[in-house]
Backbone bond lengths (Angstrom), bond angles and torsions (degrees), N, CA, C in turn:
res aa  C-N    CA-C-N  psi(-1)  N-CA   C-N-CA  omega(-1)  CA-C   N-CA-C  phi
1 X - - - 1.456 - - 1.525 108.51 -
2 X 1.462 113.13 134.18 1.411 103.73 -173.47 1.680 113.28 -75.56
3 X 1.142 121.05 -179.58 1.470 119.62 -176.32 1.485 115.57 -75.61
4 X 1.357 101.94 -9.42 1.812 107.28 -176.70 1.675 102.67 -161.30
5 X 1.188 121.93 154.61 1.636 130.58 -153.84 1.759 88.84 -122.20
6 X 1.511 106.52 131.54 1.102 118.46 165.75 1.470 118.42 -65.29
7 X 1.217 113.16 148.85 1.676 118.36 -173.87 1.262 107.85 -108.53
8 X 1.871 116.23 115.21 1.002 136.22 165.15 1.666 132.14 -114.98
9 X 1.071 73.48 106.10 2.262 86.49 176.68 1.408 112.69 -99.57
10 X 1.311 81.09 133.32 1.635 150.46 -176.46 1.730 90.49 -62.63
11 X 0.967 116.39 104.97 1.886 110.27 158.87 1.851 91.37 -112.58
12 X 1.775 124.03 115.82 1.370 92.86 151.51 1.371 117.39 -116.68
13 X 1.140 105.08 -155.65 1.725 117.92 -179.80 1.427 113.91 -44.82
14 X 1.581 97.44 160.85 1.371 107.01 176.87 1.394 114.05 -35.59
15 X 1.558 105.90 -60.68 1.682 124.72 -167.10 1.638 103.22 -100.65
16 X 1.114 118.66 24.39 1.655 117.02 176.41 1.733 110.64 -115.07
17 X 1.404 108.37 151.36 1.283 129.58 -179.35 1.777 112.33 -142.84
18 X 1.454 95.25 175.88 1.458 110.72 163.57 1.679 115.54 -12.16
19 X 1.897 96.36 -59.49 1.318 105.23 -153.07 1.793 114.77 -62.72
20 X 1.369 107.18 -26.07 1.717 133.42 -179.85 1.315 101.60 -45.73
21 X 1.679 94.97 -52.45 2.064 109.81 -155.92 1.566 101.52 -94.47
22 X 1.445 120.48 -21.54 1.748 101.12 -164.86 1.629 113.61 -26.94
23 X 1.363 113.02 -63.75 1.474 131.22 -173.77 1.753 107.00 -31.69
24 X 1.449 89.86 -62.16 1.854 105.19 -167.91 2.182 92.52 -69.35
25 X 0.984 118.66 -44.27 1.264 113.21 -171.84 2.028 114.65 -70.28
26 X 1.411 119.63 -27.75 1.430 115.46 164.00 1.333 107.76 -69.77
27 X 1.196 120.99 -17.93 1.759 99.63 159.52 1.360 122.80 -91.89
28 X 1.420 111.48 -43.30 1.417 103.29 158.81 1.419 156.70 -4.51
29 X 1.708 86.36 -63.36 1.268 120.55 178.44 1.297 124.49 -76.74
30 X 1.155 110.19 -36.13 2.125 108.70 146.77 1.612 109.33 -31.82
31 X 1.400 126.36 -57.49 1.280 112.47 -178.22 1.554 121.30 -108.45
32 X 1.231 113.64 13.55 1.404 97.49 -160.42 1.919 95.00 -154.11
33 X 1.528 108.29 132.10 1.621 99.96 -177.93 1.552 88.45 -83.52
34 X 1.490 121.81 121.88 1.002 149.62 -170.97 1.840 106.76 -88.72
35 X 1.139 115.32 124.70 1.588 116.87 -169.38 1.700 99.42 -144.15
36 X 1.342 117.36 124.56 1.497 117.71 155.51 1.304 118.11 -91.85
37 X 1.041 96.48 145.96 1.871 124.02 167.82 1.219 134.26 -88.33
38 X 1.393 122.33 105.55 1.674 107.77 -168.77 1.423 88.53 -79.30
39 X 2.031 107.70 166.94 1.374 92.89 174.95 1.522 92.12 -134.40
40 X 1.045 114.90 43.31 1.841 123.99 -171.94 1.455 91.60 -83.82
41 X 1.118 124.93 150.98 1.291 130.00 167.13 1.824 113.22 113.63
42 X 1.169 124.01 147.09 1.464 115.53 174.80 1.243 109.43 104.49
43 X 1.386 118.12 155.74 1.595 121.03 170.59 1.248 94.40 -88.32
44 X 1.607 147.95 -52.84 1.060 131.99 -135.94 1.420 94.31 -133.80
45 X 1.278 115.06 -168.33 2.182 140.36 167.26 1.582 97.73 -65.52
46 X 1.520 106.56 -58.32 1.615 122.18 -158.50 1.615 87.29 -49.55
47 X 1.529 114.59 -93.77 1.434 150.57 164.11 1.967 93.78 -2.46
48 X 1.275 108.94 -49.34 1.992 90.05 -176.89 1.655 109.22 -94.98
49 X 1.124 97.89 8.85 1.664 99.18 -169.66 1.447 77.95 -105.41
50 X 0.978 130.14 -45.58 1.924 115.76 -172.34 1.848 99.61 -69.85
51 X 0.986 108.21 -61.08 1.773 97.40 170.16 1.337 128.59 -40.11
52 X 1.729 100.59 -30.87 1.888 92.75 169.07 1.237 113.04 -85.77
53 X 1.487 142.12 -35.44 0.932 151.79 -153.21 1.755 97.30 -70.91
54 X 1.594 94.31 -28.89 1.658 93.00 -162.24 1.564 113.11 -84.35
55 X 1.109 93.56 -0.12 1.800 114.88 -173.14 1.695 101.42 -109.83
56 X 1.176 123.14 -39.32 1.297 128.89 -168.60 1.349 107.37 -42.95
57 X 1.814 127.92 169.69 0.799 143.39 173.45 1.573 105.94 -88.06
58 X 1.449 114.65 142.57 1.248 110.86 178.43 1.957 116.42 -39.59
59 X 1.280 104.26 -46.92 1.315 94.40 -177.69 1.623 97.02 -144.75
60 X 1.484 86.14 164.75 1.824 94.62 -155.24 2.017 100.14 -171.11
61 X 1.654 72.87 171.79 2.431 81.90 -175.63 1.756 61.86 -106.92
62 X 1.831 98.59 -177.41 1.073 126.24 179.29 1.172 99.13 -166.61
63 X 1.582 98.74 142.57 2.123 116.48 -170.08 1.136 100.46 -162.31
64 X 2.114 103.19 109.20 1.800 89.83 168.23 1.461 98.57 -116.46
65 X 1.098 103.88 -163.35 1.986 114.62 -162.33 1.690 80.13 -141.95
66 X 1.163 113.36 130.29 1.810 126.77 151.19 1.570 87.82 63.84
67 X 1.660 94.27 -136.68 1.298 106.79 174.05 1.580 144.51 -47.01
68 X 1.698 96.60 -13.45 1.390 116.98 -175.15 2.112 91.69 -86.98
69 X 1.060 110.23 -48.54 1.511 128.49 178.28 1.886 97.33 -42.73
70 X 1.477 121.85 -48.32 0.934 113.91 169.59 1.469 140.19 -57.37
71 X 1.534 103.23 -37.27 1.381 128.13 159.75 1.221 114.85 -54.52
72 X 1.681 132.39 -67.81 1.049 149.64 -164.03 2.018 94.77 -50.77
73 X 1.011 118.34 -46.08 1.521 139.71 176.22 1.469 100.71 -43.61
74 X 0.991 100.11 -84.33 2.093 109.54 -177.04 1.921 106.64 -57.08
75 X 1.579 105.78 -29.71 1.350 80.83 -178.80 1.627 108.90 -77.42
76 X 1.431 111.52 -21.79 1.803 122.50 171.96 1.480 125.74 -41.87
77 X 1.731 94.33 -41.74 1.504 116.96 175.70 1.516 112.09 -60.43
């Protein structure tokens, strides 16, 4: 196990939460400090992907689901 766990956020779906991922996140979490993303807020994709980005950790994994998948995209860009 390394001495410190890479940080990977979670963007999900419009209508998804915690409750979707528990399953996928207890494995996760063996390797990875696991963090969700609300993505409420913003007029647009562009507009919440610049609000996360601006909060984000310098470096990080990234995983969205649906609409979060769209986000996760523009913040990639």
């Amino acid at each position: 196990m390394p001495p410190f766990k890479p940080i990977l956020l979670i963007i999900p779906g419009w209508g998804g939460g915690l409750v979707l991922w528990e399953e996928f996140v207890l494995k996760l979490d063996r390797f990875f400090e696991v963090r969700f993303v609300s993505i409420h807020g913003g007029p647009g994709i562009s507009e919440v992907a610049t609000g996360l980005l601006a909060d984000a950790p310098r470096e990080f994994y990234l995983m969205g689901h649906s609409m979060g998948g769209w986000i996760a995209q523009h913040m990639a860009l």
